[in-house]
TORTORMI-570769 format. One line per field, with one value per residue (C-alpha): residue in three letters; chain; z, y, x. Coordinates in Angstrom, 3 decimals. Layout:
r (ALA;...)
c (A;...)
pz (Z;...)
py (Y;...)
px (X;...)
***
This chain:
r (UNK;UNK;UNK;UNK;UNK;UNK;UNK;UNK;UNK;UNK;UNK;UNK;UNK;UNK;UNK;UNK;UNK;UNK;UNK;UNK;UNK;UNK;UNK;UNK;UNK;UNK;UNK;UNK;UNK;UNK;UNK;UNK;UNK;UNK;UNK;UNK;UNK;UNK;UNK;UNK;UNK;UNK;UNK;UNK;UNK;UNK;UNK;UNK;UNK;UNK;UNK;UNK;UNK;UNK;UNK;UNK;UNK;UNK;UNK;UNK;UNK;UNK;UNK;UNK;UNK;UNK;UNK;UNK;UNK;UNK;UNK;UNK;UNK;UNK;UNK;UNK;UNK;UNK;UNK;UNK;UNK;UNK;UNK;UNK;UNK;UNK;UNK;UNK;UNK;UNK;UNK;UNK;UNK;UNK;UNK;UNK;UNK;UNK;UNK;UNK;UNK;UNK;UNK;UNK;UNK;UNK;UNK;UNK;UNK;UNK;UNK;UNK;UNK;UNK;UNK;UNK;UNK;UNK;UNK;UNK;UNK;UNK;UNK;UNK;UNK;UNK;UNK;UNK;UNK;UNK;UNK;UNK;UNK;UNK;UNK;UNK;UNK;UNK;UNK;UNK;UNK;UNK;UNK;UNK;UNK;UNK;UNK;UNK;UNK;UNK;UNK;UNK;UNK;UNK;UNK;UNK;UNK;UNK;UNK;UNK;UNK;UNK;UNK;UNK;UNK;UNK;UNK;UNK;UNK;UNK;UNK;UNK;UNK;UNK;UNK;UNK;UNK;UNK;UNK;UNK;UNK;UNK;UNK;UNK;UNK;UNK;UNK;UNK;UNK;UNK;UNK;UNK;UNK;UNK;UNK;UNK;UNK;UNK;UNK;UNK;UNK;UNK;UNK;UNK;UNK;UNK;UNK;UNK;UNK;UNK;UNK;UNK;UNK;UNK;UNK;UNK;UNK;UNK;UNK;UNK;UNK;UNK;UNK;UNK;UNK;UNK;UNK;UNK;UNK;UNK;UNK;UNK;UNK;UNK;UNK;UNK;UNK;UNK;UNK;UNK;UNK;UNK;UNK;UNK;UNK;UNK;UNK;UNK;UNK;UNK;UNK;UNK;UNK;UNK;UNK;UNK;UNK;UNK;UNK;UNK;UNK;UNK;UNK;UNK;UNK;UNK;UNK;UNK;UNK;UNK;UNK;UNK;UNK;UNK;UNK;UNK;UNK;UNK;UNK;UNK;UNK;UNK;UNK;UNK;UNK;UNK;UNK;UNK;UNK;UNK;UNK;UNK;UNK;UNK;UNK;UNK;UNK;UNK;UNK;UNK;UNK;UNK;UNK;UNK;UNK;UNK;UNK;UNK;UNK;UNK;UNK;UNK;UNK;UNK;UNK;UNK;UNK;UNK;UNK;UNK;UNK;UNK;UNK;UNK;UNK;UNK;UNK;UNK;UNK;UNK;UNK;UNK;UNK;UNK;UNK;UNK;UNK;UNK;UNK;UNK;UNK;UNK;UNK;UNK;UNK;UNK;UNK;UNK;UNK;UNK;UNK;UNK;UNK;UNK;UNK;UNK;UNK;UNK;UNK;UNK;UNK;UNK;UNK;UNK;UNK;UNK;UNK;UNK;UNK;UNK;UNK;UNK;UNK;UNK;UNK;UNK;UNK;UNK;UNK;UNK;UNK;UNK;UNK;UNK;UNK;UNK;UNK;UNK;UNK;UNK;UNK;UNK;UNK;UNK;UNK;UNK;UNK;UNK;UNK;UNK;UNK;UNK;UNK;UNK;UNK;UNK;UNK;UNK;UNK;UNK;UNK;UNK;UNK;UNK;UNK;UNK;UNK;UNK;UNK;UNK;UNK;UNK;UNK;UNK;UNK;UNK;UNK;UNK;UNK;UNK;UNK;UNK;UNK;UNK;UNK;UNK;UNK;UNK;UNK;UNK;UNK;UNK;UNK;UNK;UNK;UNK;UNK;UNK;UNK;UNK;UNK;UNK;UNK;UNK;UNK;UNK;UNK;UNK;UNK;UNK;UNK;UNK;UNK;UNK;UNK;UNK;UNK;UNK;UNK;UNK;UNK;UNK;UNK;UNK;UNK;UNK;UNK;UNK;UNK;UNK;UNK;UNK;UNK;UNK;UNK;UNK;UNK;UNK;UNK;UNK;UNK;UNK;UNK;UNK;UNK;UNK;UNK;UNK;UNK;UNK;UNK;UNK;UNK;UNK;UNK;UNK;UNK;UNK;UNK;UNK;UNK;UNK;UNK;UNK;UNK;UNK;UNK;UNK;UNK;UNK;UNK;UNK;UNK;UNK;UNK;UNK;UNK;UNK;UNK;UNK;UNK;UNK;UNK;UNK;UNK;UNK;UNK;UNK;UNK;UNK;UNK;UNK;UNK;UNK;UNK;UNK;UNK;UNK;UNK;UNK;UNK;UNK;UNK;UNK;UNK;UNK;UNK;UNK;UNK;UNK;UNK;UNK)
c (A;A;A;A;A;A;A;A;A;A;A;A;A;A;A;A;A;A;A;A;A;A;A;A;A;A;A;A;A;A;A;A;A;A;A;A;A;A;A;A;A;A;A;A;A;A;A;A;A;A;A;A;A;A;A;A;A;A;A;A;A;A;A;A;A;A;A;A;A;A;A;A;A;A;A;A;A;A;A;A;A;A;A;A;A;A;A;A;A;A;A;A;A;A;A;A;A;A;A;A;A;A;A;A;A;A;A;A;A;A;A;A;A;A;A;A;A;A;A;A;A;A;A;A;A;A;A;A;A;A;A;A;A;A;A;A;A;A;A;A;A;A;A;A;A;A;A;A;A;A;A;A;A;A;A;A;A;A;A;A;A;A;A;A;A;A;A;A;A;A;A;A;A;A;A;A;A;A;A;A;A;A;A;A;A;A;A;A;A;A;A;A;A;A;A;A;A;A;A;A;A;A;A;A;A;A;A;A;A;A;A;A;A;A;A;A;A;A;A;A;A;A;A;A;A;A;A;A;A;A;A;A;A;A;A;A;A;A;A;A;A;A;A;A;A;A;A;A;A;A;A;A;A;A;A;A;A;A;A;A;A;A;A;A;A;A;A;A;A;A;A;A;A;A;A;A;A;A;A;A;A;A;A;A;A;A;A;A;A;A;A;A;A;A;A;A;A;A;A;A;A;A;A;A;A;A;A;A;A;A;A;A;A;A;A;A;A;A;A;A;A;A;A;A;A;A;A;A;A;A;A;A;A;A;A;A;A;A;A;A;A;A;A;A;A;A;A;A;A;A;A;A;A;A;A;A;A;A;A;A;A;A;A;A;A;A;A;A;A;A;A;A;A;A;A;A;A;A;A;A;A;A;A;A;A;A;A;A;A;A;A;A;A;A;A;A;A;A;A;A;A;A;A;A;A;A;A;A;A;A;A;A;A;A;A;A;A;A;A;A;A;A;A;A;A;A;A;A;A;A;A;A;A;A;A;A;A;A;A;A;A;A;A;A;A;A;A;A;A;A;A;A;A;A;A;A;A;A;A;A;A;A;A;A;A;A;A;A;A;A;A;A;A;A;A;A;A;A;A;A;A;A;A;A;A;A;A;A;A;A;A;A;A;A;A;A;A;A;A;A;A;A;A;A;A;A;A;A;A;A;A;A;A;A;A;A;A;A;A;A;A;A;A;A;A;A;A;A;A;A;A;A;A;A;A;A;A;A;A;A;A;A;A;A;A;A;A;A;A;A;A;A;A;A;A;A;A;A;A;A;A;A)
pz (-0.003;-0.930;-4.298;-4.771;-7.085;-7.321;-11.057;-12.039;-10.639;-7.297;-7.276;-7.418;-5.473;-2.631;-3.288;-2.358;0.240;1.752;0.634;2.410;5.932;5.945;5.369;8.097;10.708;9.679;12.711;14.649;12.814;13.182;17.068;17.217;16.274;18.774;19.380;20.327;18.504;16.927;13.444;13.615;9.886;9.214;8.578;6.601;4.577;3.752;3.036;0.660;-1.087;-1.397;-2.280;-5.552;-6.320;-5.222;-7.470;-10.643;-9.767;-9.247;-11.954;-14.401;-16.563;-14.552;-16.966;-16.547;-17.018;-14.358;-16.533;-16.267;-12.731;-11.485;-13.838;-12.301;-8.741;-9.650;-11.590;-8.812;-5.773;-7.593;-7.959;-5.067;-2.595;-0.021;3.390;3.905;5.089;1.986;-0.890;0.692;0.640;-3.142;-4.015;-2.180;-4.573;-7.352;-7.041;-6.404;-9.706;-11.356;-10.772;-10.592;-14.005;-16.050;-14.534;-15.892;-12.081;-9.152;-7.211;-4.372;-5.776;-7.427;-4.770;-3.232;-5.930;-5.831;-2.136;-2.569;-5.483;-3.243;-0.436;-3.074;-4.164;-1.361;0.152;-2.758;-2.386;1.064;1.221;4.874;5.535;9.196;10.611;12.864;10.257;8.247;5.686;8.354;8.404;4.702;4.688;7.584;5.505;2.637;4.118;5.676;2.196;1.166;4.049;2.666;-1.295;-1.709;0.146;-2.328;-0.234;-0.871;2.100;4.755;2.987;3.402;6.903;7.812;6.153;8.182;11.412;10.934;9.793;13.040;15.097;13.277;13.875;17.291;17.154;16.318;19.805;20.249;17.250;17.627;21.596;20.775;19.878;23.189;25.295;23.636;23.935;20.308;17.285;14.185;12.484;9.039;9.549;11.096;8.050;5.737;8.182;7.658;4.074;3.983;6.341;4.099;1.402;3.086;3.838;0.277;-1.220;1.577;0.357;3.008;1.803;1.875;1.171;-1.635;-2.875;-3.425;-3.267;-4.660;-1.746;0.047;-2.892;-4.565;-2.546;-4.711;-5.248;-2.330;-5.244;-3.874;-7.264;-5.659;-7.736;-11.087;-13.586;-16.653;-19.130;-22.584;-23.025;-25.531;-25.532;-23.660;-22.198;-19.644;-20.502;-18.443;-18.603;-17.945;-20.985;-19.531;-22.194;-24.075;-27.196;-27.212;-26.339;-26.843;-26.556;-30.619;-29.780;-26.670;-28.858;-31.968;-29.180;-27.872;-31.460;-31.754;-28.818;-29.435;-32.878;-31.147;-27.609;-25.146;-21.544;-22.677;-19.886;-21.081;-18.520;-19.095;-16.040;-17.154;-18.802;-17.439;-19.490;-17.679;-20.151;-19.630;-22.025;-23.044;-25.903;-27.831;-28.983;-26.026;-28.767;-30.648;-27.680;-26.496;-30.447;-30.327;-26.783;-27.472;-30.153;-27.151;-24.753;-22.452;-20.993;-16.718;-14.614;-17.664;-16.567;-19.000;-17.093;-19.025;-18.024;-19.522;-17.524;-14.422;-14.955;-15.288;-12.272;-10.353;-10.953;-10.211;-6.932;-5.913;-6.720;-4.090;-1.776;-1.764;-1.937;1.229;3.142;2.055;0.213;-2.425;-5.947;-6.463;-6.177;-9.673;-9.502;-10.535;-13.835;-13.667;-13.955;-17.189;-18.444;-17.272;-19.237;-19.738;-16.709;-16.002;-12.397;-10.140;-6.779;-5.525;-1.818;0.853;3.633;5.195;6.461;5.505;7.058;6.189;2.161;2.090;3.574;0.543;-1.897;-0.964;-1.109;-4.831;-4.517;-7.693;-6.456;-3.214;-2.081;0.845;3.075;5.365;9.310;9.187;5.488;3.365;-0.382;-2.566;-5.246;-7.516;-6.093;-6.569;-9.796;-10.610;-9.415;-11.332;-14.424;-13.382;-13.434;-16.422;-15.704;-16.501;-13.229;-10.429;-6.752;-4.396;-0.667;1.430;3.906;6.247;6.649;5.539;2.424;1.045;-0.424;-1.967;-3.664;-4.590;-6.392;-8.476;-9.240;-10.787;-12.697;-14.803;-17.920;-19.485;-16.548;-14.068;-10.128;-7.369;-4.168;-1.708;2.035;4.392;7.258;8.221;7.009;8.343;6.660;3.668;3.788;4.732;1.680;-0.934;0.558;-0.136;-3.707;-5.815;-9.044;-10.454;-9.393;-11.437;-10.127;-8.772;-6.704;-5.228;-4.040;-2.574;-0.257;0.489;1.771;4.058;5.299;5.883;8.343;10.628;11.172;14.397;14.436;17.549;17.146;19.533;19.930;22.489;23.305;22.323;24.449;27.308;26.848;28.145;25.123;25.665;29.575;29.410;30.941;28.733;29.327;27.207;26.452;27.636;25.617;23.741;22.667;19.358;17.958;15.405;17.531;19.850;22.678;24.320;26.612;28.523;30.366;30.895;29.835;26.289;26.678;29.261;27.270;24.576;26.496;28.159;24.667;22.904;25.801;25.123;21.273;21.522;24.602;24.596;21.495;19.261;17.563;15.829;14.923;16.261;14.617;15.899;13.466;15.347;14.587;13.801;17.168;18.987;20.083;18.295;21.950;23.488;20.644;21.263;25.092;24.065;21.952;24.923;27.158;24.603;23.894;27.427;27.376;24.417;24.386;21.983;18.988;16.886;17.355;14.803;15.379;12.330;11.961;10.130;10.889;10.749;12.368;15.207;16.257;18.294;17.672;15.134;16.309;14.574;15.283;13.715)
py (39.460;36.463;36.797;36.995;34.493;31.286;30.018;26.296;26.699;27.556;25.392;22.362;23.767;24.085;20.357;18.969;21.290;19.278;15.520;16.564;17.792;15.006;12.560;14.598;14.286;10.403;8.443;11.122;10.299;6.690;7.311;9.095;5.690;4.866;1.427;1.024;-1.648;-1.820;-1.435;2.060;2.880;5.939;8.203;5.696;5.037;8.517;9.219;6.433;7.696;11.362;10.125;8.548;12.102;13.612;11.539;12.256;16.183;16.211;14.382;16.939;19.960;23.025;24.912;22.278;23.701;23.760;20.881;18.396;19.472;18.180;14.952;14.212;14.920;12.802;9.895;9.523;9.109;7.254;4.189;4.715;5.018;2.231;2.288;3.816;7.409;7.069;6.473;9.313;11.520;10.435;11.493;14.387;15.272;13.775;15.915;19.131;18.638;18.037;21.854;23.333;21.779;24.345;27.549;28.764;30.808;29.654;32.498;32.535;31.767;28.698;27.097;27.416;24.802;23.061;22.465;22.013;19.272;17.699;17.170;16.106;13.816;12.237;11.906;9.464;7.149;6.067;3.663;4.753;7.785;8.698;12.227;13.098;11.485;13.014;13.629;16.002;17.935;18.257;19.395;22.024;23.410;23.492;25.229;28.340;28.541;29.103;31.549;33.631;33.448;37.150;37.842;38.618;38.555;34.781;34.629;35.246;33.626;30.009;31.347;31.323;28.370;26.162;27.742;26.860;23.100;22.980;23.760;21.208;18.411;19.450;18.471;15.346;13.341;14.636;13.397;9.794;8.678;6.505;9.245;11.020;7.380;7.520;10.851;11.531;13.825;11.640;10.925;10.887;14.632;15.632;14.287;16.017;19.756;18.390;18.445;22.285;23.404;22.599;23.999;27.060;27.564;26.980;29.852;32.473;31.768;30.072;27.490;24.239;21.013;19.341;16.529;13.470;10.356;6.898;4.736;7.324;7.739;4.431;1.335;-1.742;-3.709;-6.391;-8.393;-12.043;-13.687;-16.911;-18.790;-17.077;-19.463;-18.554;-21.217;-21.774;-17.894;-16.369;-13.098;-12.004;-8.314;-7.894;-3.975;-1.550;1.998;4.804;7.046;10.358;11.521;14.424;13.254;11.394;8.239;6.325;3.455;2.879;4.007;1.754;-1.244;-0.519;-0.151;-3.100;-5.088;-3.468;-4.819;-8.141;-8.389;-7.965;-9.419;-11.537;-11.295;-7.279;-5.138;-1.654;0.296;3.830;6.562;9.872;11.154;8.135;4.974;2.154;-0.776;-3.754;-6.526;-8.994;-8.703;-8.975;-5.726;-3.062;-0.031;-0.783;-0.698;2.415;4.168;3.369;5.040;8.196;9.224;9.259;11.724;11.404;7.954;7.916;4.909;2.893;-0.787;-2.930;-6.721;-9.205;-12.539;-15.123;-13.312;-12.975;-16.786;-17.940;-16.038;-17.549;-21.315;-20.559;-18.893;-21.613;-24.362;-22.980;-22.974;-26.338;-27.196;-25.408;-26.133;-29.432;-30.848;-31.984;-30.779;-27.626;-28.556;-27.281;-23.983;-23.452;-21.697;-17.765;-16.761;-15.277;-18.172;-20.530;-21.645;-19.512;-19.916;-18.016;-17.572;-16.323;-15.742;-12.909;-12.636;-9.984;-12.227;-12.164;-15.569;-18.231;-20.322;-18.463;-17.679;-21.384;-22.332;-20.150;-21.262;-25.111;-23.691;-22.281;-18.863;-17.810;-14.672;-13.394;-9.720;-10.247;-7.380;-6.708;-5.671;-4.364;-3.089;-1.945;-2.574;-0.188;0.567;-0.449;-3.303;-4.724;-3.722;-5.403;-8.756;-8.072;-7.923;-11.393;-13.612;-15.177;-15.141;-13.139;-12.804;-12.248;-12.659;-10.157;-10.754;-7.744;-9.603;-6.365;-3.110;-1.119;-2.529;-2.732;0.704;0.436;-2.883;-1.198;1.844;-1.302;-2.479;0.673;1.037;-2.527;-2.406;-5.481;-7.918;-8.781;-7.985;-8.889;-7.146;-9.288;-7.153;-9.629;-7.517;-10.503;-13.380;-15.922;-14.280;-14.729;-18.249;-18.727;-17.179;-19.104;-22.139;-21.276;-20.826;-22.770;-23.543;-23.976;-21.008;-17.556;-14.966;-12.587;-15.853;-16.493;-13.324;-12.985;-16.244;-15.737;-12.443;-14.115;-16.686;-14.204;-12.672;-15.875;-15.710;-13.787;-13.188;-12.227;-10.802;-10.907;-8.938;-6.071;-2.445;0.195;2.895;3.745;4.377;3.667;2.253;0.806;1.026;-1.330;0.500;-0.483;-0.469;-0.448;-3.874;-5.406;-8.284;-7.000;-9.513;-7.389;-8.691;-7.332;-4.701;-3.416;-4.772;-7.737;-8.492;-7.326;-9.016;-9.760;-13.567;-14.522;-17.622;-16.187;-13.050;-15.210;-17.397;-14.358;-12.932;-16.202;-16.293;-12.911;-12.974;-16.379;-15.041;-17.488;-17.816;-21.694;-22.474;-25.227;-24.554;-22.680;-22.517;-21.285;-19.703;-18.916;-16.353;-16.572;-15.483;-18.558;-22.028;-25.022;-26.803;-23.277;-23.089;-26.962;-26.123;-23.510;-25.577;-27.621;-25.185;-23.870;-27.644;-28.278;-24.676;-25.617;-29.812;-30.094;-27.894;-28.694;-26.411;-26.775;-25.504;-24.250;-22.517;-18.640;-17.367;-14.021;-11.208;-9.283;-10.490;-13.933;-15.794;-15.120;-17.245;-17.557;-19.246;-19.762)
px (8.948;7.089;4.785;1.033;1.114;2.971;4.891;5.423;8.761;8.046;4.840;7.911;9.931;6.647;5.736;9.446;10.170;6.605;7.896;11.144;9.578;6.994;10.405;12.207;9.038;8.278;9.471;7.408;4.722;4.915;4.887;1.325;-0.227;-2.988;-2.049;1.798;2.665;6.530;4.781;3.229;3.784;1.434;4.543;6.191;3.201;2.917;6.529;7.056;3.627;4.780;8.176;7.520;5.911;8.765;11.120;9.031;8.869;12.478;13.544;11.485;13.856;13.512;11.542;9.097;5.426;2.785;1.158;3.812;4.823;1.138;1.182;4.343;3.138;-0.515;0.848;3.781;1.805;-1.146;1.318;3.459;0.587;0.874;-1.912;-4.737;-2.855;-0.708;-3.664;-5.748;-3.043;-2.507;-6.060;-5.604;-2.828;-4.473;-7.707;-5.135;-3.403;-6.967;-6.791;-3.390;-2.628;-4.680;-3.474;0.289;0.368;-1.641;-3.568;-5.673;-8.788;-6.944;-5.587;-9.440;-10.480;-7.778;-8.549;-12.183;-11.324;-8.627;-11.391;-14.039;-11.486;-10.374;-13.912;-14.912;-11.960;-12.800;-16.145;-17.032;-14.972;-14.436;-14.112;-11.354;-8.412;-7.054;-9.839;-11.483;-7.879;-8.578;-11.901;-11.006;-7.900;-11.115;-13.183;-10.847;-9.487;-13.183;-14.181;-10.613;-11.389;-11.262;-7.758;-4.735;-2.228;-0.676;1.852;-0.921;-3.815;-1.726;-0.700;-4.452;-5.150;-2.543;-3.404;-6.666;-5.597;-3.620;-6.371;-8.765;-5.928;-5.595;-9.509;-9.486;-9.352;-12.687;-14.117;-12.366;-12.672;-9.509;-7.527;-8.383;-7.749;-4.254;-3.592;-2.280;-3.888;-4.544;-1.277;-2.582;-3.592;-0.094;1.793;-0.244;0.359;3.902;3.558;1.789;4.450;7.054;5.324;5.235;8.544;9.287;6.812;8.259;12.294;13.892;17.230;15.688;17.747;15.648;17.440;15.292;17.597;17.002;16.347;13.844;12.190;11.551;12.116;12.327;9.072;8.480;6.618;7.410;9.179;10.916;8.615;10.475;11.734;12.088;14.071;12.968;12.508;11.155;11.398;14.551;13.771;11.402;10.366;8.449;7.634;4.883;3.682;3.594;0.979;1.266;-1.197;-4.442;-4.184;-8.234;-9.394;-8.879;-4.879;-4.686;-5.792;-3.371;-0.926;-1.565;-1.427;1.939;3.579;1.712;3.811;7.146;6.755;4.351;2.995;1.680;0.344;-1.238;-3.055;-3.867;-5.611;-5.965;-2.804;-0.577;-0.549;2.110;3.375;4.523;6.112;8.611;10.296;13.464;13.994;13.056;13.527;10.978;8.722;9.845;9.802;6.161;5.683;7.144;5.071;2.744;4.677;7.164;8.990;9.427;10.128;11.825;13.068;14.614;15.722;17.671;15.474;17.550;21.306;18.686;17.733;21.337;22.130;19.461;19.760;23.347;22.401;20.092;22.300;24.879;22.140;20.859;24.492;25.395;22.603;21.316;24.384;22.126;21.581;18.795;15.394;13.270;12.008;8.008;7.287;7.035;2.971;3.728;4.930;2.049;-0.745;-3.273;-6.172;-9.644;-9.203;-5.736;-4.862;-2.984;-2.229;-0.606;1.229;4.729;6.445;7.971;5.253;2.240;3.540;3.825;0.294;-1.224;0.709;-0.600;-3.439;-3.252;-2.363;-0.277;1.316;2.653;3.213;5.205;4.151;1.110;1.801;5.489;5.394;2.063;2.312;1.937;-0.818;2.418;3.243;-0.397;0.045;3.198;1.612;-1.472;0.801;2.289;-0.362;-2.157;-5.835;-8.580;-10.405;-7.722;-8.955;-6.760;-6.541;-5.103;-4.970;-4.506;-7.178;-4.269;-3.875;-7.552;-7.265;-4.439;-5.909;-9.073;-6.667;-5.293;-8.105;-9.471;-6.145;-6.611;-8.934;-7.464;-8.249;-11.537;-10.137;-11.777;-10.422;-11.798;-11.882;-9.681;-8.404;-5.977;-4.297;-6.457;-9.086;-7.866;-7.025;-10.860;-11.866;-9.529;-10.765;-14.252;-13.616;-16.009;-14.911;-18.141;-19.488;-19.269;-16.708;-19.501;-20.777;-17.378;-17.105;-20.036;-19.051;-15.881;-16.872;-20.178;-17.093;-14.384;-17.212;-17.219;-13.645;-12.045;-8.217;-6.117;-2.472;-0.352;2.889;4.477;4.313;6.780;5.750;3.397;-0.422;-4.214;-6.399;-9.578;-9.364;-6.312;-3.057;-0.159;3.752;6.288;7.335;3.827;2.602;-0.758;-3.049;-5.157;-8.325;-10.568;-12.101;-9.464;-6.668;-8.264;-5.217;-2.252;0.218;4.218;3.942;3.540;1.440;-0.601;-1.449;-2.340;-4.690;-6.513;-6.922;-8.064;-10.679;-11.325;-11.899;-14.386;-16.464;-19.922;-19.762;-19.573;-16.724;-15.546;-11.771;-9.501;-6.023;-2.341;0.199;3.153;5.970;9.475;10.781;8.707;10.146;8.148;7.568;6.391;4.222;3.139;2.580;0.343;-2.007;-2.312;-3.282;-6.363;-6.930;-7.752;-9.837;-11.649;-12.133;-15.012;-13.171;-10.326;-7.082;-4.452;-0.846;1.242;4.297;3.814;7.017;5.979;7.701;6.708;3.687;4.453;1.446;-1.741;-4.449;-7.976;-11.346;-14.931)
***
């Protein structure tokens, strides 16, 4: 008979037992997105997210107290969070552990704060929040738990509480009209019922496999580093590590920290949120580093890297490259970020393709997260090429609506450096606003441009279907070639070229423009690509179109004009 109450065991053992059905249900997930493209990642977002919770929880001594259990579950999805669906369910465990952390046993009227602070939580994270997503499955769950504050009995009190989260999910077409079109629930708010369900099977006893392996829960970091060079090192050990705090750690500690490291070691990252504090720096004696932290509290996520082995192994690497391929000698490798000259003002983009990575790095980006359609970075990830360049005001481009939340979770996590998460929903975006950067102007002033430029610029995607659906009036098959723009599915067709036409014709309407550029993927031909730009040149005589190569996956071309 399951308990009234629930202990910090069991609370663990609850919070895997959800990480472990959401990872069970992903791929199902995935498939509720509304538009059927092949990168639906909603349940991949959120696994990854819960994930590196679910490796910090399960990686904790059994007797573990309810305290540690939730700094584990808060600090571990802050940094994994990756997409939209993946950093609101963070804060929604965040803002849950805000309450579940002062209680030695949860009871009902515990888990109704914790709730009501999840929501509340949640909420302010999102700029414009939109009902019928996942928040709205939140609030719902919120609410019922509020209505049922006086039951005692625990079992059916989360019984009525999921029911009555199902039937708000099963709500949400009518809220969002292109939910209904689809015919899907929101997909954000079925991986978190996912999550409760498991939970609940957990609290009432039932044999649950909850092993948390490696590669589910931590992929490695798709930080970009083929620009890494790092001869004529310094300091040998590249050492990172999160403080899980169990003393204070202010602002006077953080500095005297900070001098510390800076008297054995360079390139020193110390960012501390709430009872997490994540380090970064090179030195040549790691222990010393990690002495200092542990008067602190507790060490999780500890990487030591060997840069000088790593750099011999890499010239080696590249030099039986250049020999295979180009039967010439390895062309020099650019200084690592860390290793640059100081400079007031760095770049940090989201892009994916050989192509595209190398138009922003002509066009002074210092740091690529390769990522964006087919895999969302994670609030880590930003983070880890945050602590890579050497400037004091860092411009981010997402690059992808996706990925601007996770950016803006950064962002909040840095004390030591000015970031500017500037809002590009797509690549071309972004490569309008780093060519509006002024040098003369103040940080605040760039900005503000780039983000009056970025508005001028329309993007198209196209790619193809992976399932049957009706969106926007527009009857799609699987395997269909969609052409997306910035508002919706503009074309549909069997032909590549001729769905990208329709769409380009689609995206401009009446309006002016004066440019309108091709990037095309890694699965198209260079003369289809150049018979394409003919066929818009001849649409559109009195504007410039430009044809480069992006190479990125999926999507075949990625055109933009303005």
């Amino acid at each position: 008979m399951a308990a009234n109450t629930i202990d910090a065991q069991l609370f663990a053992r609850m919070f895997l037992a959800g990480a472990k059905n959401l990872e069970a249900k992903k791929e199902y997930i995935n498939e509720l997105n509304v538009f059927p493209v092949p990168d639906g990642d909603t349940g991949t977002n959120m696994t990854l997210t819960i994930m590196s919770a679910a490796k910090e929880v399960s990686a904790l001594d059994e007797n573990a107290s309810m305290e540690e259990i939730a700094k584990a579950m808060s600090s571990g999805s802050l940094r994994g969070a990756r997409g939209n669906s993946g950093v609101i369910l963070s804060q929604i465990l965040r803002g849950l552990c805000k309450v579940i952390k002062t209680s030695d046993r949860i009871d009902v009227m515990t888990l109704v704060l914790a709730y009501e602070k999840a929501v509340e939580t949640a909420y302010k994270a999102v700029m414009k929040p939109k009902e019928g997503t996942i928040l709205t499955v939140a609030k719902g769950m919120a609410e019922k738990a509020k209505e049922l504050c006086e039951m005692e009995d625990m079992d059916a009190f989360i019984d009525e509480v999921i029911k009555y989260g199902d039937e708000v999910l099963a709500q949400t077409p009518e809220m969002l009209p292109v939910l209904k079109q689809a015919g899907v629930v929101d997909s954000g708010g079925q991986g978190l019922m996912e999550v409760m369900k498991g939970a609940q099977r957990a609290f009432r006893g039932e044999e649950l496999d909850l092993t948390i392996t490696e590669a589910a829960a931590k992929p490695r970091t798709n930080v970009d580093s083929s620009a890494a060079e790092t001869s004529d090192i310094k300091y040998g050990y590249c050492t990172e590590f999160i403080i899980l705090l169990h003393k204070l750690f202010n602002i006077k500690h953080e500095m005297d920290f900070k001098a510390f490291l800076e008297s054995i070691g360079d390139s020193i990252v110390v960012v501390a949120d709430d009872d997490i504090v994540k380090v970064h720096v090179h030195t040549n004696d790691p222990g010393l580093a990690i002495q200092r932290a542990l008067t602190f509290g507790e060490l999780s996520n500890l990487k030591i890297d060997n840069m000088r082995l790593e750099h011999k192994e890499k010239l080696f690497k590249e030099a039986e490259k250049a020999k295979t391929e180009n039967n010439a000698p390895a062309a020099a490798t650019k200084p690592v970020a860390e290793q640059m000259p100081h400079k007031e003002v760095g770049f940090i983009s989201v892009s994916i393709g050989e192509g595209l990575n190398e138009i922003l790095r002509d066009l002074g980006v210092d740091y690529i997260i390769e990522g964006g359609q087919t895999m969302n970075p994670s609030t880590d990830d930003i983070m880890t090429a945050i602590e890579h360049v050497n400037a004091d005001t860092i411009f981010i481009f997402p690059n992808n609506k996706n990925i601007i939340l996770a950016a803006n979770q950064a962002q909040s996590l840095v004390e030591d450096k000015k970031i500017i998460v500037v809002p590009t929903r797509t690549i071309p975006q972004g490569i309008t606003a780093i060519i509006n950067y002024v040098p003369d102007l103040s940080p605040e002033e760039n900005e503000e441009t780039m983000k009056e430029e970025i508005a001028n610029v329309k993007t198209g995607e196209v790619t193809y279907a992976v399932r049957d659906t009706v969106i926007d009036d527009k009857e799609i098959r699987e395997n269909d070639i969609m052409g997306i723009g910035d508002s919706g599915i503009l074309a549909v067709g069997q032909d590549i070229a001729d769905t990208t036409v329709e769409m380009t014709r689609e995206m401009i309407g009446s309006d002016a423009v004066e440019l309108i550029s091709i990037y095309y993927g890694a699965d198209v031909a260079r003369e289809d690509a150049e018979g394409l730009k003919e066929r818009i040149e001849a649409e559109y005589p009195r504007c410039d179109v430009e044809l480069q190569f992006g190479g990125q996956p999926i999507y075949y071309y990625v055109i933009s004009a303005e």
